[in-house]
N, C-alpha and C positions, 0 to 999 in steps of 0.2 A: 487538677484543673487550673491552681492558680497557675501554673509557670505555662499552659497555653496560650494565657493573657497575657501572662510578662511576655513573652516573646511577640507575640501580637504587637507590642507596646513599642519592643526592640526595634522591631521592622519599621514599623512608622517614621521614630526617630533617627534612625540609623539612614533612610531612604533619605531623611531631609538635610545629614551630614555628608553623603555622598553625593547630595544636586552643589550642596555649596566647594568641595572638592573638582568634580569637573568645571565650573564654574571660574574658580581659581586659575585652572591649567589652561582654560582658556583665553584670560588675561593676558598671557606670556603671549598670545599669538598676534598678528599682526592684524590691523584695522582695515575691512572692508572699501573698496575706493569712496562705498558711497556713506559712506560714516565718518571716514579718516578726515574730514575738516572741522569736523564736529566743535574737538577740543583745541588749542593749541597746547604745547608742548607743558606749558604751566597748571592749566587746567587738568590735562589726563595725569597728569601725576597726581594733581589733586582728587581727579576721580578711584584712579587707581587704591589710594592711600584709604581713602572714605570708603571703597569695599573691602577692602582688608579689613579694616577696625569695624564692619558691620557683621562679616563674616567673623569674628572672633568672636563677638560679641553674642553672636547666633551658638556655636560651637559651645560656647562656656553656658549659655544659656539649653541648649540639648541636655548635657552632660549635669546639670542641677536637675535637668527632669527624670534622666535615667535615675539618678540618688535619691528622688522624690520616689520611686516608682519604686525600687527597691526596698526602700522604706514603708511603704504601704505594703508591699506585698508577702514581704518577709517578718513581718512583725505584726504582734494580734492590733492593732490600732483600730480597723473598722471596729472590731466586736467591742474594746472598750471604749471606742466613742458610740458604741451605739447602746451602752449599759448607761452612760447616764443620763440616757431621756427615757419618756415611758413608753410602754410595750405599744402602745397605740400603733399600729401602721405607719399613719399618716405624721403623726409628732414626732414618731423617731426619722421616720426619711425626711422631716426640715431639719429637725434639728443637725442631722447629720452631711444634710447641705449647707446650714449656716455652718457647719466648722471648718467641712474640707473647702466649700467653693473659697469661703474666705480667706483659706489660710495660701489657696494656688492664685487666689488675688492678690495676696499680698507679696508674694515670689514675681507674680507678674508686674505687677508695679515697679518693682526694685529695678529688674529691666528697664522696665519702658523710660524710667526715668533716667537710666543713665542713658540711655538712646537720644532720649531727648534732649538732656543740658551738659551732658558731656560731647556725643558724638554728631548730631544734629548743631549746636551750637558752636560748635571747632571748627566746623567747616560751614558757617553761616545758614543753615539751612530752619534753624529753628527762628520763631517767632514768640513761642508760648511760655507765660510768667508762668510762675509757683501756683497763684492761687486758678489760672484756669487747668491749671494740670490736677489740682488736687479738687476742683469742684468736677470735672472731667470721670475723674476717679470715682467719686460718689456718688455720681450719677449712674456710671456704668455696673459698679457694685448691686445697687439698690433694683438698675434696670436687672440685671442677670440674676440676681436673687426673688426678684417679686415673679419672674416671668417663670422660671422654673417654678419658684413656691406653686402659683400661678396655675400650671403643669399641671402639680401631684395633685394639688387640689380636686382639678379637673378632672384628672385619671380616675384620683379615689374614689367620687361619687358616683362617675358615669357607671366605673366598672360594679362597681356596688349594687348599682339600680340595674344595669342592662346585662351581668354578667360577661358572656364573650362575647357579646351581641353588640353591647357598648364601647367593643373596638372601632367598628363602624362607623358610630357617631363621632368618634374622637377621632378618624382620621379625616372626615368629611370638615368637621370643624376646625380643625388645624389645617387643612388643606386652604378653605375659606379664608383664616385667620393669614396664612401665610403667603396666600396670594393678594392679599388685600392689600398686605404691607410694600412687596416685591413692585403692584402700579402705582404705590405712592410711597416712595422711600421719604418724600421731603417730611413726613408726619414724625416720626421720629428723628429727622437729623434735627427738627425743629427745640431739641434736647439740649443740643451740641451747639446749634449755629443760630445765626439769626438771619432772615431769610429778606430783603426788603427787596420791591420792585424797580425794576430796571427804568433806567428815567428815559423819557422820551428822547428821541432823536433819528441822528443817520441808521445805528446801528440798531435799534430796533425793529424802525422801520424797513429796514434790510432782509433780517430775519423772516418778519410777521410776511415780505412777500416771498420770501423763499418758502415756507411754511403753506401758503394760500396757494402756491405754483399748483403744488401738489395735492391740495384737497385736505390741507392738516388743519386744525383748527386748535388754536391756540388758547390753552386755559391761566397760562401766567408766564412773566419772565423775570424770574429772582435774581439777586445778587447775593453769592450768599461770601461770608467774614469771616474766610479762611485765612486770612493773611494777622491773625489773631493768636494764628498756629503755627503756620508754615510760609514760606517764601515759593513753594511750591503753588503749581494753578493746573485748575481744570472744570472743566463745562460737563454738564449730562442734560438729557432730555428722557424725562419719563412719563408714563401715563398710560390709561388703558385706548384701544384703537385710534380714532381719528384726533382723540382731544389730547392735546400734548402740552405737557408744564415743561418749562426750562429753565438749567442755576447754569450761570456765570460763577466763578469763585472773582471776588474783587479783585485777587493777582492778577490774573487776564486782562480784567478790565486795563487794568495799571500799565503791565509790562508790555502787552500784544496790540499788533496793530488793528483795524476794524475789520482788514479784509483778512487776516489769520482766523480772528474768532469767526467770523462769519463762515469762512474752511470749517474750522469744527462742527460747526452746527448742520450743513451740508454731510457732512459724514453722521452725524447724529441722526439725520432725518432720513441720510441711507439707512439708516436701523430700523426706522420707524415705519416706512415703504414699504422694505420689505420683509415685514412682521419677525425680525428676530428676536424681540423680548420674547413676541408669543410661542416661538419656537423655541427659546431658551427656557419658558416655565414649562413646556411641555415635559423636557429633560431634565428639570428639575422636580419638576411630579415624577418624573420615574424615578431618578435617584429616591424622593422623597419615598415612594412607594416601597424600594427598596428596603431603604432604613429602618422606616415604620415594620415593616414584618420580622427584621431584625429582634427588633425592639418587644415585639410579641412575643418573639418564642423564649425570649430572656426572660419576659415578664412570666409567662406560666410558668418555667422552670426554675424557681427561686434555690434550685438544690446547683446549679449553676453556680452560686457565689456562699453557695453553702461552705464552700472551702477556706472561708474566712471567719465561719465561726457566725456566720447569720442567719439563723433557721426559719424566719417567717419572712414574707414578701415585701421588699424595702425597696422603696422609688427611686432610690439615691442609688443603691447599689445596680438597678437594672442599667441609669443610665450610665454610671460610671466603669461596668460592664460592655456596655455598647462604645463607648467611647475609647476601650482599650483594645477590644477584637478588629475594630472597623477601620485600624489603621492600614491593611495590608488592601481589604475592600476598596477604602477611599483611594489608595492610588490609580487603581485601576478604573475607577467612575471619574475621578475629576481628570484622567488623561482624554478619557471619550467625549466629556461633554467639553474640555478645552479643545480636542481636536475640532468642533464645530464651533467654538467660538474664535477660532482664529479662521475658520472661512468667512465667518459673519466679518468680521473687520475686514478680509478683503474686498469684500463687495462694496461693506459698506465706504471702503476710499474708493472704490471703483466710479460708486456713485457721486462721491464729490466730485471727482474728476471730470466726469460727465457734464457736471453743474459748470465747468469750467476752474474750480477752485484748487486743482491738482497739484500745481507746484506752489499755489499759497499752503498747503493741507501737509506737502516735503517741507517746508521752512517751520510750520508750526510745529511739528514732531520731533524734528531737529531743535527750537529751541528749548522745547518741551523738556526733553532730554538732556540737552548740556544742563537747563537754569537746575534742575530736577538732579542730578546729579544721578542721573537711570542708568543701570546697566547699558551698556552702549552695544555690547557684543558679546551675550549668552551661549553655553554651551550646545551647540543643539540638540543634545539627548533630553536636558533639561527645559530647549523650548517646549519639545515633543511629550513632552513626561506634567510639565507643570504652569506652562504660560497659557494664558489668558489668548493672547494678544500675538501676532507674528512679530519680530525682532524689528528694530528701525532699520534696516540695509533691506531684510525683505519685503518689506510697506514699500519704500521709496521704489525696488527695482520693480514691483506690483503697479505702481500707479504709473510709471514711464511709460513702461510696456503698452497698459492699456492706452494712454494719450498716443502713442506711435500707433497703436494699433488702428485707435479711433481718429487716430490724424485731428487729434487736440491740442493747440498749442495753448 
């Protein structure tokens, strides 16, 4: 059974060495007209160089996971890390999460930080000192420890008290839980950033009417102190139906002119119009739905990771379990629900466009991009396979079209 999982594992990784491969080959190819002014000749070298050293850096960082994965799977490790806590259930699947989450945090650290003060920093793009990196660190640690802890807790009791019955209540409650967080992300970034309100002016009061145009009603507009971190900028609007919160990151503020941002938030509020969050938690509850049954039939089958030498039902090992089969799964759910999120982003520039903000909305993507140092021109198997978002050449020829269609200058 183990070597199902390792190769489960293979596939995942391997998928993610082969997006950044085409990716590479695509580079060699020549720039779209409607991209090709983006850089000048000094910049695209310097973007060129900065994906190279991001892609190596990915590669080397794969290739430490395949030897992690190897490592756990090939060697009794789970069973001796799980001989010295007590038989307890619930004590040994923490304890066996404070060892391994910790020790794949501290792998991942090592990365991040060269990302950050080696490659991020060479090519100006970092902002962030020592001590917010390392308080960054501990925070996230603590967060993804307590919340799993959190979890098994959850699981142990429910299932204890309600037997299979208490699957139900746990996905209801996590569903709740996880929608809750999804109409107000600002609750947790408030971890990370610090959120202060947008001061009076042109450009609020720009907004707050673009906003009332449409029957939105406005519950906050934050500035949030990204530039703390990064030289990078961007804006969201979230919330549940009519009532809408809005972040500025202060780079925007700083580098973009009043009618760029104002483009953005026009496209934000095309999201908002025309209910794509709501339609994105829908596909997300199915994903989630998915998962969660995953996640069951692991859980009653503890003879599943019996191959490790673990005979009784361990929290830790179901989900690390789930985490190594779902890699071939997740390709094929995040291509579906990305192939709808790159229609939602058309509309939603169709919609600014509408507003009139069409070629402010092409200038802001475009800076977006150069200052951001963004892929400029992705492979398209790879848009197709793992983007979010359509490419910047098929945004800009997307919004033209519709302005010539719509006879909007």
């Amino acid at each position: 059974m183990r070597w199902i999982f390792f190769w489960c594992f293979i596939i995942g990784v391997v998928f993610k060495m082969i997006m950044i491969y085409f990716n590479q080959q695509q580079r060699q190819c020549v720039l779209s007209d409607e991209v090709k002014d983006i850089y000048d000749s000094t910049t695209y070298q310097k973007w060129q160089a900065y994906e190279n050293e991001t892609d190596k850096i990915a590669i080397i960082h794969d290739l430490v996971d395949i030897g992690i994965a190897i490592f756990y799977f090939f060697t009794p490790i789970f069973y001796q890390v799980s001989m010295f806590f007590s038989s307890s259930i619930l004590i040994n699947s923490l304890g066996m999460l404070l060892v391994f989450n910790g020790f794949e945090e501290i792998v991942e650290v090592i990365f991040d930080y060269y990302e950050t003060f080696v490659i991020e920093e060479k090519y100006g793009m970092n902002t962030t000192t020592k001590k917010i990196f390392i308080k960054d660190f501990i925070i996230s640690l603590l967060l993804d420890f307590g919340l799993f802890g959190l979890l098994f807790v959850f699981v142990h009791y429910v299932y204890r008290w309600f037997s299979y019955y208490g699957f139900i209540v746990i996905f209801v409650i996590l569903g709740l839980i996880v929608g809750w967080i999804q109409k107000h992300p600002i609750f947790l970034m408030r971890l990370f950033n610090q959120f202060t309100p947008l001061p009076e002016g042109h450009l609020k009061d720009t907004i707050v009417a673009l906003l009332n145009k449409h029957g939105l009603k406005l519950k906050g507009i934050y500035v949030m102190d990204a530039s703390k971190r990064t030289k990078r900028a961007n804006a969201f609007c979230s919330g549940q139906g009519k009532e809408k919160e809005i972040c500025i990151d202060d780079n925007m503020l700083e580098m973009y002119s009043e009618e760029e941002i104002v483009a953005v938030f026009a496209h934000e509020q095309g999201h908002a119009l025309l209910k794509h969050a709501e339609r994105q938690r829908f596909l997300n509850a199915l994903m989630g739905l998915i998962l969660f049954l995953c996640f069951i039939f692991i859980f009653v089958h503890p003879s599943l990771y019996a191959t490790f030498h673990i005979k009784q039902l361990n929290y830790y090992m179901v989900v690390a379990v789930l985490g190594w089969v779902l890699g071939p799964l997740m390709i094929v759910l995040d291509m579906m629900i990305n192939h709808y999120s790159r229609l939602y982003e058309y509309q939603a520039d169709a919609f600014a466009a509408k507003e009139g903000y069409g070629d402010a909305l092409i200038d802001v993507l475009k800076k977006l991009t150069k200052d951001g140092l963004s892929n400029i021109q992705p492979h398209p198997i790879v848009v197709k396979m793992c983007y979010s978002h359509p490419t910047l050449s098929q945004r800009i020829l997307a919004i033209k079209k519709y302005q010539e269609t719509h006879q909007i200058k």
